[in-house]
ZAPATOR-147189 format. One record per residue (C-alpha): residue number from 1; x, y, z. Coordinates in nm, 3 decimals, always signed. Example, Ala and Ser with C-alpha at 12.3 -4.5 7.8 and 13.67 -1.06 7.14 Angstrom:
# ZAPATOR-147189
{nr: 1	c1: +1.230	c2: -0.450	c3: +0.780}
{nr: 2	c1: +1.367	c2: -0.106	c3: +0.714}
This chain:
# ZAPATOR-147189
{nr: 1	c1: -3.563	c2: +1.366	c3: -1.696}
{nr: 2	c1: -3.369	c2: +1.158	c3: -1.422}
{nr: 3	c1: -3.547	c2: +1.091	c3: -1.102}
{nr: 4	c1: -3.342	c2: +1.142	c3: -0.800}
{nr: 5	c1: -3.383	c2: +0.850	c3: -0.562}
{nr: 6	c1: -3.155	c2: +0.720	c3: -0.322}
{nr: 7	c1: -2.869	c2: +0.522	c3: -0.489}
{nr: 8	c1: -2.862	c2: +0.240	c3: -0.193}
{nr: 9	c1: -3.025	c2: +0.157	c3: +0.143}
{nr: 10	c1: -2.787	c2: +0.280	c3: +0.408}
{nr: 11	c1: -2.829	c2: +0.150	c3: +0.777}
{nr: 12	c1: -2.599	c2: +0.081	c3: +1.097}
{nr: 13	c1: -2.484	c2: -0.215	c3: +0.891}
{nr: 14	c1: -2.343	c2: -0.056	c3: +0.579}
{nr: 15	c1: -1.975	c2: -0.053	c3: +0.530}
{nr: 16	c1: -1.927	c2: +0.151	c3: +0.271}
{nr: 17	c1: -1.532	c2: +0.135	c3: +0.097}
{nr: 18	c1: -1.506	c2: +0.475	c3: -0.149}
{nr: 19	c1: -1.245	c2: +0.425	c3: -0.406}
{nr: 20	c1: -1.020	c2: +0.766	c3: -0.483}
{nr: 21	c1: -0.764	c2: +0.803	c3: -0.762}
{nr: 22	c1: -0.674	c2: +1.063	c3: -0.607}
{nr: 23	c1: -0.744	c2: +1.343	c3: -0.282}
{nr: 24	c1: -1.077	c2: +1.522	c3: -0.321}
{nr: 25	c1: -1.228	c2: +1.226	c3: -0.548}
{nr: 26	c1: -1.379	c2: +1.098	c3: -0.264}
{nr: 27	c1: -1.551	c2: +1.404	c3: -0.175}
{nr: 28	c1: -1.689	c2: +1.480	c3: -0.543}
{nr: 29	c1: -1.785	c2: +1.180	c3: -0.613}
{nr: 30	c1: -1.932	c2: +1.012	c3: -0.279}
{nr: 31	c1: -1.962	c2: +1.288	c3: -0.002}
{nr: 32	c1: -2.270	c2: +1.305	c3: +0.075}
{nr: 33	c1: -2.314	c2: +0.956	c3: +0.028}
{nr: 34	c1: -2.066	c2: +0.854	c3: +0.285}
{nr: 35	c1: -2.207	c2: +1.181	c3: +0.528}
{nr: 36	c1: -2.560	c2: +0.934	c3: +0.534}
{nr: 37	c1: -2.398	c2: +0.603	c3: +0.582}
{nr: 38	c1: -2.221	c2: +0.770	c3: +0.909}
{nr: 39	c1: -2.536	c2: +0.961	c3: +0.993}
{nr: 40	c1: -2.730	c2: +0.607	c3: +0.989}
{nr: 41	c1: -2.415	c2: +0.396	c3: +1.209}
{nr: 42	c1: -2.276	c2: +0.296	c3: +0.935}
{nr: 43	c1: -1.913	c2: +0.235	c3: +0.875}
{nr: 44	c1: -1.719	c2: +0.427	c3: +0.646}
{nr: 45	c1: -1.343	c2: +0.361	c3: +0.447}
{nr: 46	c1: -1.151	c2: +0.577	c3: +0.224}
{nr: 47	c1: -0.875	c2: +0.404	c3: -0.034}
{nr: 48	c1: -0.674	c2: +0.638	c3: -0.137}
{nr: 49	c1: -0.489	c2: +0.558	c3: -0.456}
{nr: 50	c1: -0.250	c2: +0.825	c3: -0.509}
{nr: 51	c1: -0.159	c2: +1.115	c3: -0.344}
{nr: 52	c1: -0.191	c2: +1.308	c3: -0.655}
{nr: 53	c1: +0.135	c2: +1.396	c3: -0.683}
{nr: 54	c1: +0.180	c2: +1.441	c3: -1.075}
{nr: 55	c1: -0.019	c2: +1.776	c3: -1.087}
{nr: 56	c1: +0.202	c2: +2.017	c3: -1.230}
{nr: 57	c1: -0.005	c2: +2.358	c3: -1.359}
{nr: 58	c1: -0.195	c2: +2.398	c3: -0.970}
{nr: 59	c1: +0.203	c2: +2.308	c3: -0.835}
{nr: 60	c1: +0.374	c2: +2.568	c3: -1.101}
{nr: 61	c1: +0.106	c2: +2.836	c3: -1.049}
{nr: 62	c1: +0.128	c2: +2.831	c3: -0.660}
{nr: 63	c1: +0.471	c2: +2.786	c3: -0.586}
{nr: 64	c1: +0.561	c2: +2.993	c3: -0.884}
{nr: 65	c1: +0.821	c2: +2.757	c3: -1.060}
{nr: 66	c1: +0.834	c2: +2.619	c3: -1.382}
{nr: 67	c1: +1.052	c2: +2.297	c3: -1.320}
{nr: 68	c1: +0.940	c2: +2.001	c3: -1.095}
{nr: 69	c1: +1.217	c2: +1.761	c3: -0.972}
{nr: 70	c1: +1.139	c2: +1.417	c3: -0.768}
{nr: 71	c1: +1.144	c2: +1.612	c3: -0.447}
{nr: 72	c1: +0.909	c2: +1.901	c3: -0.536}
{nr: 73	c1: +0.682	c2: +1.647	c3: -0.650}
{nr: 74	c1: +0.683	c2: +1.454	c3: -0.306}
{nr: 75	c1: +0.647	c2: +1.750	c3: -0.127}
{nr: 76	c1: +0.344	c2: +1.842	c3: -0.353}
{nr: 77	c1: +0.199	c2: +1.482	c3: -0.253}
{nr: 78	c1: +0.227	c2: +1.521	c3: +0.125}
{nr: 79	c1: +0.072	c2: +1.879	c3: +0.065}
{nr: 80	c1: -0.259	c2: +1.707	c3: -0.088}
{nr: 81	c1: -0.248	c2: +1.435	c3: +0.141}
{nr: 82	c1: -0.286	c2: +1.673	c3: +0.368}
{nr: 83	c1: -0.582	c2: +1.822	c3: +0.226}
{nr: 84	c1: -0.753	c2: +1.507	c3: +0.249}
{nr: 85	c1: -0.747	c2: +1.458	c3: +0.606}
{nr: 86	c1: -0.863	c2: +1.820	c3: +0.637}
{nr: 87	c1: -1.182	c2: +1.724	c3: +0.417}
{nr: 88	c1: -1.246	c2: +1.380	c3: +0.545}
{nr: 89	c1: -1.226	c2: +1.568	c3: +0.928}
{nr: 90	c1: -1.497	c2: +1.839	c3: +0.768}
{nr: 91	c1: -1.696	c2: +1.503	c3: +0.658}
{nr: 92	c1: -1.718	c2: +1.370	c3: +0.999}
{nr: 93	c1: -1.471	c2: +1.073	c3: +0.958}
{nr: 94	c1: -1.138	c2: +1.012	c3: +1.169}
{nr: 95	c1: -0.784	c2: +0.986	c3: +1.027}
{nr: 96	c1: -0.786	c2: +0.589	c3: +1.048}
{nr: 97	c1: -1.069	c2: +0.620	c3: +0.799}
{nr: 98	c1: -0.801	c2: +0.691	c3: +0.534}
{nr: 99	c1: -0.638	c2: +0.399	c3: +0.387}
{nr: 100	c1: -0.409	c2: +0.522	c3: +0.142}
{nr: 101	c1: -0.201	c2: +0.306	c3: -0.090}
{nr: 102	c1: +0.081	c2: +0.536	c3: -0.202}
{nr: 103	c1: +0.089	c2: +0.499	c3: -0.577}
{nr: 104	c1: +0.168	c2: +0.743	c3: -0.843}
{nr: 105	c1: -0.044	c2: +1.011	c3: -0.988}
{nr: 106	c1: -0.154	c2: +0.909	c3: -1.370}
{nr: 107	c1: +0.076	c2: +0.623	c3: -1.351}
{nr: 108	c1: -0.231	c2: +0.391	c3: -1.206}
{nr: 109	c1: -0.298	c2: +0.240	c3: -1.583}
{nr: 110	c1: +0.071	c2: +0.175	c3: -1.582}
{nr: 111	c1: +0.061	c2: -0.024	c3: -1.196}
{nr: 112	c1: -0.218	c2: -0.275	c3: -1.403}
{nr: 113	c1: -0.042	c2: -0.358	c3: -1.672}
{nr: 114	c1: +0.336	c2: -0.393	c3: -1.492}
{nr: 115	c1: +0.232	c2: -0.465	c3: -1.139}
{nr: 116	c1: -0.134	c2: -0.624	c3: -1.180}
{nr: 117	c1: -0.062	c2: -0.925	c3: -0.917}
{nr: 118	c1: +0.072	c2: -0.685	c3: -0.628}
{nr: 119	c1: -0.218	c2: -0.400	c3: -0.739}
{nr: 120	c1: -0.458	c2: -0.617	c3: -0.740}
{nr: 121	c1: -0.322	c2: -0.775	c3: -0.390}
{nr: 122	c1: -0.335	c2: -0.430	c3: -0.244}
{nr: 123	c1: -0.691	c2: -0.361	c3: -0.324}
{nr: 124	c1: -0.810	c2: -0.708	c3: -0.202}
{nr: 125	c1: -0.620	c2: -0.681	c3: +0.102}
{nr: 126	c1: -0.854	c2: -0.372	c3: +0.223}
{nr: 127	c1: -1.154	c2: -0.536	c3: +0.110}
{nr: 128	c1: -1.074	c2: -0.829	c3: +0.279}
{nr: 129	c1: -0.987	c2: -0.633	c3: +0.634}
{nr: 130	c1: -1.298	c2: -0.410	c3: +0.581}
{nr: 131	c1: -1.549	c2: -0.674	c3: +0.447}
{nr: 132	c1: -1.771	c2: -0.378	c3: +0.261}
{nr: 133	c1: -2.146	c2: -0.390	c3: +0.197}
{nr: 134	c1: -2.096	c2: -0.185	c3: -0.091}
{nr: 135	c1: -1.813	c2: -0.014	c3: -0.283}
{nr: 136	c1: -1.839	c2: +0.349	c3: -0.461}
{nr: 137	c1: -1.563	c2: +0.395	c3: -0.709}
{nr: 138	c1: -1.481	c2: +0.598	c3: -1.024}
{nr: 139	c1: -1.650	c2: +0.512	c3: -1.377}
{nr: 140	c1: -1.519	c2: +0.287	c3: -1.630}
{nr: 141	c1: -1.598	c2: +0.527	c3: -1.863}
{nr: 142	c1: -1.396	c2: +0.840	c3: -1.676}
{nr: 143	c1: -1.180	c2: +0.986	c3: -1.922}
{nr: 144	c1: -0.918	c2: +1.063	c3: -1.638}
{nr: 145	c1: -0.683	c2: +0.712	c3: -1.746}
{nr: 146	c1: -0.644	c2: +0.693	c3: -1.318}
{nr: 147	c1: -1.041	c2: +0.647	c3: -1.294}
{nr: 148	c1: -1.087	c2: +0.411	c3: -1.582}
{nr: 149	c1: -0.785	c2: +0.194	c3: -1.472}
{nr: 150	c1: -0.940	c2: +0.258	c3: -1.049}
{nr: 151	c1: -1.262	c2: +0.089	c3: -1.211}
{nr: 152	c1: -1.119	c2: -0.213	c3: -1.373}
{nr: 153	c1: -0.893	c2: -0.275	c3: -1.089}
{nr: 154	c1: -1.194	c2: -0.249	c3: -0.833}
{nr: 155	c1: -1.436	c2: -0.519	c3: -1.034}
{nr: 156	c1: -1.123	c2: -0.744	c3: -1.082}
{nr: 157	c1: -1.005	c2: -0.764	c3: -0.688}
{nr: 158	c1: -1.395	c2: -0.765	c3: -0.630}
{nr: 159	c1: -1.421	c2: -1.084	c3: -0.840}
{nr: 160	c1: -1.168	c2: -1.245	c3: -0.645}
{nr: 161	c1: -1.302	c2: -1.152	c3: -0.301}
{nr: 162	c1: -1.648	c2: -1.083	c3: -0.250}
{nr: 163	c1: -1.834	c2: -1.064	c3: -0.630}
{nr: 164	c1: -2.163	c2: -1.027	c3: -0.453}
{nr: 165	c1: -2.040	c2: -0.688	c3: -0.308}
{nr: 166	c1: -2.251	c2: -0.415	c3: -0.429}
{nr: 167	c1: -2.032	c2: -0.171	c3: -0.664}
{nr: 168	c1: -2.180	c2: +0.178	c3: -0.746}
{nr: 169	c1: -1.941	c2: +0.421	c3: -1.000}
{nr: 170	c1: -1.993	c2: +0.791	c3: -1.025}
{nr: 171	c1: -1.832	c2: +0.997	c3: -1.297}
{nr: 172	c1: -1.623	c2: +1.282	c3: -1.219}
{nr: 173	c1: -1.474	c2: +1.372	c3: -1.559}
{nr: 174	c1: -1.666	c2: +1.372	c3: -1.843}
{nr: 175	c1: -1.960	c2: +1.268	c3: -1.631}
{nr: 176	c1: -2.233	c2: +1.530	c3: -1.845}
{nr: 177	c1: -2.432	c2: +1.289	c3: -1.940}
{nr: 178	c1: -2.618	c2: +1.230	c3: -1.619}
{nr: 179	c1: -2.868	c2: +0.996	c3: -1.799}
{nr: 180	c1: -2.665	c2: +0.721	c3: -1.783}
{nr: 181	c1: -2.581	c2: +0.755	c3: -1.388}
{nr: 182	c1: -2.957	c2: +0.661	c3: -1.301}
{nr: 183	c1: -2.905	c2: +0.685	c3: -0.916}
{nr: 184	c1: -2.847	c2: +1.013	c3: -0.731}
{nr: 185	c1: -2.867	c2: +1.112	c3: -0.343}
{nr: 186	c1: -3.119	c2: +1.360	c3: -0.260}
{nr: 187	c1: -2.894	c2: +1.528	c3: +0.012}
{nr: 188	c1: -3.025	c2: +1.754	c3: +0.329}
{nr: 189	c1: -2.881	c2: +2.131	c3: +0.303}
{nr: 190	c1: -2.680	c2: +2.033	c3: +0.574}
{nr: 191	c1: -2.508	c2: +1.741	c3: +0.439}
{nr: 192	c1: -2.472	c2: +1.984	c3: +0.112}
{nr: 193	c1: -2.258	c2: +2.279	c3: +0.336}
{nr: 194	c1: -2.045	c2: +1.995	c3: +0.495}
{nr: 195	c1: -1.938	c2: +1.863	c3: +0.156}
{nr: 196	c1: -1.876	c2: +2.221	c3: +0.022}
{nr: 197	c1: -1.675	c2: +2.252	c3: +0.340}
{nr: 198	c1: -1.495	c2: +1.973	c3: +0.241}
{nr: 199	c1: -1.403	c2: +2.094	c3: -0.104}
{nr: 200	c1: -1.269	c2: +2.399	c3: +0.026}
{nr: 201	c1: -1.022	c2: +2.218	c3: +0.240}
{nr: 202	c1: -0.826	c2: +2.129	c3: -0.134}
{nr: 203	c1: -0.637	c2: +2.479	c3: -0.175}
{nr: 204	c1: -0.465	c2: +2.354	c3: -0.402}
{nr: 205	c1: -0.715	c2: +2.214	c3: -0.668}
{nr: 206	c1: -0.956	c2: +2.542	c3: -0.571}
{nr: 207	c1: -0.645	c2: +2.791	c3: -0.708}
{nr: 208	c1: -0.739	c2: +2.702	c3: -1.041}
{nr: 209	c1: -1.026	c2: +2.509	c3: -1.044}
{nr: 210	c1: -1.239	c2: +2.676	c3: -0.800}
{nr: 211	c1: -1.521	c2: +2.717	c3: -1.042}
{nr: 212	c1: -1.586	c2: +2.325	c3: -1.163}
{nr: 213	c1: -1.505	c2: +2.219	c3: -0.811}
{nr: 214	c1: -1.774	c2: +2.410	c3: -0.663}
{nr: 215	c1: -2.003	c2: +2.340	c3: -0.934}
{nr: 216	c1: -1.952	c2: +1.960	c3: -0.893}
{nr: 217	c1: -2.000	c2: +1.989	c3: -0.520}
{nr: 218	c1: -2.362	c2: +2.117	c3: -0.595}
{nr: 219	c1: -2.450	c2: +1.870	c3: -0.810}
{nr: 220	c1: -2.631	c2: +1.559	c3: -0.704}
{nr: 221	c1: -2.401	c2: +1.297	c3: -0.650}
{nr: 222	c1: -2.484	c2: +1.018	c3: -0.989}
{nr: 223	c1: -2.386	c2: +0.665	c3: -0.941}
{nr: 224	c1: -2.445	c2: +0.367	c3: -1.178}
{nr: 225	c1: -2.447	c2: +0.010	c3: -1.066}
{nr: 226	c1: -2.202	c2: -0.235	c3: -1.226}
{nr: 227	c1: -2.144	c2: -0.550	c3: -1.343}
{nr: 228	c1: -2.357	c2: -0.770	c3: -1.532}
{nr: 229	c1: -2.344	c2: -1.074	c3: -1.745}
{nr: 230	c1: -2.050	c2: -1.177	c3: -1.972}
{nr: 231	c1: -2.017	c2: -0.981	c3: -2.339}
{nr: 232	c1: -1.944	c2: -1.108	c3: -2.685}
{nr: 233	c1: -1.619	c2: -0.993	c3: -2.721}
{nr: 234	c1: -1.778	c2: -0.694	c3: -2.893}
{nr: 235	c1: -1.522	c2: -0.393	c3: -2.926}
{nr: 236	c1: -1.666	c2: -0.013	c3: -2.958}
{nr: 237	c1: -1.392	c2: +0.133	c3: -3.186}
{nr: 238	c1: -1.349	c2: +0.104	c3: -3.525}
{nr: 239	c1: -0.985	c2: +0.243	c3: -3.595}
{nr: 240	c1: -0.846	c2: +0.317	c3: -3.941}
{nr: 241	c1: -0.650	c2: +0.122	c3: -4.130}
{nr: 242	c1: -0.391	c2: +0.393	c3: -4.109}
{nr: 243	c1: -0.394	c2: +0.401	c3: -3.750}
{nr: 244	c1: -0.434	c2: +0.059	c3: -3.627}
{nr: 245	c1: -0.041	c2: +0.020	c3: -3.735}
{nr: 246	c1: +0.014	c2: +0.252	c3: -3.439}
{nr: 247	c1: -0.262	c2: +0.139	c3: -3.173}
{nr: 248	c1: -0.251	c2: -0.153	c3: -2.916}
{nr: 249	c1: -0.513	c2: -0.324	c3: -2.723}
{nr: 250	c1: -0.470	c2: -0.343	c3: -2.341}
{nr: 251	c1: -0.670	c2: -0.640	c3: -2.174}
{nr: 252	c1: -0.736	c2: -0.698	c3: -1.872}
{nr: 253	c1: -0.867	c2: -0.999	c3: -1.701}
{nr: 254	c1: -0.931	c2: -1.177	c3: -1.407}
{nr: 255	c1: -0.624	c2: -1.396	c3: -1.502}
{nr: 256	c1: -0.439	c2: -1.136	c3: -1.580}
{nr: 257	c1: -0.324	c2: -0.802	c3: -1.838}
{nr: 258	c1: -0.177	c2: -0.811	c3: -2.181}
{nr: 259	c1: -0.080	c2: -0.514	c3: -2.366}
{nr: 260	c1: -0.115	c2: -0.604	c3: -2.805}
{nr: 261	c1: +0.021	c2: -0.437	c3: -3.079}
{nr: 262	c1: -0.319	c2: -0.422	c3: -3.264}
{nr: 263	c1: -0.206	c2: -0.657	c3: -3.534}
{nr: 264	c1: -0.100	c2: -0.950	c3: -3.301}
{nr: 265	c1: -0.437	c2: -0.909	c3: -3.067}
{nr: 266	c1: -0.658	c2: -1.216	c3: -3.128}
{nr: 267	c1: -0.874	c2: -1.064	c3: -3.336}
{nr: 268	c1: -1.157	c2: -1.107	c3: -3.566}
{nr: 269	c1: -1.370	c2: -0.904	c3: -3.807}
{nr: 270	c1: -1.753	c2: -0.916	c3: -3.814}
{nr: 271	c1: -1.928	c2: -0.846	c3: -4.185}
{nr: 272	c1: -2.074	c2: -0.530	c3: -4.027}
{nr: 273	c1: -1.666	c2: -0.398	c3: -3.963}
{nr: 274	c1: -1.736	c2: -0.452	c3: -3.574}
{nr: 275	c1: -1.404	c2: -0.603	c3: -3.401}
{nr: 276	c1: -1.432	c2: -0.887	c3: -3.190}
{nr: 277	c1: -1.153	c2: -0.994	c3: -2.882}
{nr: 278	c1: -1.152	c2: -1.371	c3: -2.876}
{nr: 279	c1: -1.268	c2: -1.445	c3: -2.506}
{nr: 280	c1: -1.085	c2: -1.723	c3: -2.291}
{nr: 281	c1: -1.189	c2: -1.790	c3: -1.960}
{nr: 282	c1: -1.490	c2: -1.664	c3: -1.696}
{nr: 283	c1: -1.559	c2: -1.340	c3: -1.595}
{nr: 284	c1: -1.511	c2: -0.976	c3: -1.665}
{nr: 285	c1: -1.328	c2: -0.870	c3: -1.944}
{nr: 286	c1: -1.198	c2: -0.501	c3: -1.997}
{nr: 287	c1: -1.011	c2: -0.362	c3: -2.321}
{nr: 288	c1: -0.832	c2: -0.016	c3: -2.394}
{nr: 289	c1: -0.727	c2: +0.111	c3: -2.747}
{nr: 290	c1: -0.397	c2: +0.299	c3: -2.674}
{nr: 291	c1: -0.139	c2: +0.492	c3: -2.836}
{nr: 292	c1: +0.227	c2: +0.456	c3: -2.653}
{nr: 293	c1: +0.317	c2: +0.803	c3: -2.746}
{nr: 294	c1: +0.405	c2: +1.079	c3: -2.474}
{nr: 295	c1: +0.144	c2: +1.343	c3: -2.501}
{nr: 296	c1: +0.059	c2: +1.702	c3: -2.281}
{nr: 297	c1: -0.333	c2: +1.558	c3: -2.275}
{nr: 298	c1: -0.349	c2: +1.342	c3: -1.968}
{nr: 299	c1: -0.707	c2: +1.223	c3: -2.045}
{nr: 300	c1: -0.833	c2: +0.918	c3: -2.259}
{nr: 301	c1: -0.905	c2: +0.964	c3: -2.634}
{nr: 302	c1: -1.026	c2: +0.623	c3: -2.642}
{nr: 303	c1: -1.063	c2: +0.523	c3: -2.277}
{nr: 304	c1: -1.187	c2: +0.218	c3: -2.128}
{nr: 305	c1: -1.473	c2: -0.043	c3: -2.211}
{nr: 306	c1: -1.656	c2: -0.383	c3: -2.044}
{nr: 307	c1: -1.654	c2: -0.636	c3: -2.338}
């Protein structure tokens, strides 16, 4: 049984930078966190990601149409972006908290391994202007692709700015297994009703998801702490010989991203049938098994993983 104990000191000198794929991730996933770092004088930052623009079923069911051009979609986007000022106001932050970056919904894996220098650049450009005491982003292990690829892009700009910046992820998708968030906020009812409030301000992920939303807003907010000491190169999967002629690897480092087919990655093969990257050069090192074929499941099969 997990004991619930507060995730991180929090006093008039915490700046605290929450990381959001996309609008109402930063109220899941850190609002009543963020609701004690203001109550104590701290400071407080959103960066928004996306705008979530690429959320078709909640768009289709409320505006009752089946196709969605360019335009509906950016009309979509300023709707949610909306939202989130609404919630963050219902939090107790002001509109120049939000510091939103304008990307793509589910197209944030895709910004790492085409854009990595000018993603990266964006994210260290806020830390750097900010100067955080601690960072609260999605988990690595997230099977949303935008979360996994928000994580890997946070502990890479981290590396280059401020390494010694406290990072704490909390899981919003498949984030069941609490056990392995060890850290929770033990939240006043007050701060509780303010973050429901908050949640209610996203009309449009409440039309169909009303239920899990709510449910997730009652839950104590989970965090893990990241980052550690360099792995072995040590891969988690163990694909078929069938399948690996269709797979790639997708590495990313603090030097930069390459995308393998599966037989060109460098490779190796322990007697045990573990895989092992060959490592080359300091620092964190993050891998994703991948399948470049268009699919209606927007969340990871494999996902993402710290070697």
């Amino acid at each position: 049984m997990s004991i619930l104990m507060q995730p991180w000191p929090v006093s008039a000198q915490t700046r605290l930078l929450v990381v959001a794929p996309h609008p109402d991730d930063e109220t899941l996933g850190c609002g009543l966190l963020l609701q004690q770092v203001l109550a104590a004088g701290g400071d407080v930052r959103i960066l928004l990601m996306t705008d979530g623009d690429n959320n078709p079923w909640p768009q289709r069911f409320l505006e009752r149409r089946l196709q969605i051009d360019l335009t509906a979609r950016t009309r979509w986007g300023a709707r949610r972006r909306a939202e989130v000022m609404q919630a963050l106001e219902r939090l107790g932050l002001p509109a120049t908290a939000l510091q939103p970056l304008g990307w793509h919904d589910m197209e944030v894996t895709t910004r790492l391994r085409d854009n990595f220098s000018d993603s990266i650049a964006a994210i260290c450009a806020v830390i750097e202007a900010f100067q955080p005491s601690l960072v609260c982003g999605p988990a690595l292990r997230d099977s949303h692709p935008d979360h996994g690829a928000a994580n890997v892009l946070c502990r890479l700009a981290l590396a280059g700015t401020n390494p010694s910046t406290a990072l704490l992820a909390y899981p919003v998708h498949g984030g069941a297994d609490t056990q392995g968030y060890p850290l929770a906020v033990d939240a006043t009812p007050d701060q509780s009703r303010r973050k429901l409030e908050a949640l209610e301000a996203y009309r449009t992920q409440m039309a169909l998801s009303g239920r899990r939303m709510r449910r997730l807003g009652l839950s104590p907010e989970r965090y893990m702490q990241t980052g550690g000491g360099e792995g072995d190169g040590r891969l988690p999967w163990r694909p078929t010989a069938l399948l690996r002629q269709w797979l790639r690897l997708l590495v990313a480092t603090p030097a930069g991203v390459q995308d393998w087919a599966w037989g060109q990655a460098p490779l190796s093969r322990d007697p045990d049938g573990t895989f092992r990257l060959h490592r080359s050069g300091a620092g964190p090192i993050f891998a994703k098994l991948h399948l470049d074929w268009p699919s209606p499941w927007i969340f990871d099969h494999w996902g993402w993983c710290e070697i």
